[in-house]
Each structure stands twice: as C-alpha cells, then as structure tokens.
C-alpha positions in Angstrom: 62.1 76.7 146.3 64.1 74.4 144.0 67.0 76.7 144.1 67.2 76.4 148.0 67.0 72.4 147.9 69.9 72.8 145.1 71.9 75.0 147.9 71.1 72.7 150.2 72.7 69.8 148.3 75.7 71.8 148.1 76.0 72.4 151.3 75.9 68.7 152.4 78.3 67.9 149.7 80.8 70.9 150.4 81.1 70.6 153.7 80.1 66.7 154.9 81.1 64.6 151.7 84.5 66.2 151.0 85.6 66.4 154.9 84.1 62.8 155.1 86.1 61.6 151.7 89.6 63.3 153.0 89.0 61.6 156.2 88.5 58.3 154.6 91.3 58.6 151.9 93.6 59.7 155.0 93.1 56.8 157.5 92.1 54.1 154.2 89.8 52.6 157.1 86.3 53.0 156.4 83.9 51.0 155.8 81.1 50.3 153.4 79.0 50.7 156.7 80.2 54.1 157.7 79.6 55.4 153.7 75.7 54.1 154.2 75.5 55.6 157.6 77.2 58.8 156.2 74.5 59.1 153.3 71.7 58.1 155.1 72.3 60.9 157.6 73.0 63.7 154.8 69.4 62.1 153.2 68.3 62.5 156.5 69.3 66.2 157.0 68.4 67.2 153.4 64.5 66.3 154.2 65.1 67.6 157.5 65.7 71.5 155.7 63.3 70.8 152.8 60.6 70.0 155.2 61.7 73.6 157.4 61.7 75.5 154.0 58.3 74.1 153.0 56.5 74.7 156.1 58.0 78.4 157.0 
C-alpha cells in the first residue's frame, strides 16, 4: 500500500513536475499562480489514485 502511494509520487513528479519545470525554465513566464494551480492538481490526482487503490 505505501509502496504504491510512493510510485505514485514518482509518477507525478517524473512525468508532470519535470515537463512542467522545463516548460517554465524555457518560456521564464510562469507565474506563482500557475505553480499553485500545478500542485494543487498533482495533490488532487495523488488522492484521486490513493482513494482508487484503497477502495479496490
């Protein structure tokens, strides 16, 4: 159970953080706005599989 959150983690990390960071390092046009929104969606996803892995 813990292992699959800790995947989980990694997953949003690998593949929306570092996408997100290049993006935002590339265009140096983001806001502190778009960070939040960013973070609050990957919070929002990570619940979103714990809740799946907990009820299957």
């Amino acid at each position: 159970m813990v292992n699959e959150i800790i995947g989980t983690m990694i997953q949003i990390v690998v593949f929306g953080l570092i996408p997100f960071l290049v993006y935002a390092i590339s265009f140096k046009k983001v806001k502190t706005y778009d960070i939040w929104r960013f973070l609050a969606s990957a919070g929002w996803e990570l619940l979103d599989s714990v809740s799946s892995n907990i009820t299957s």
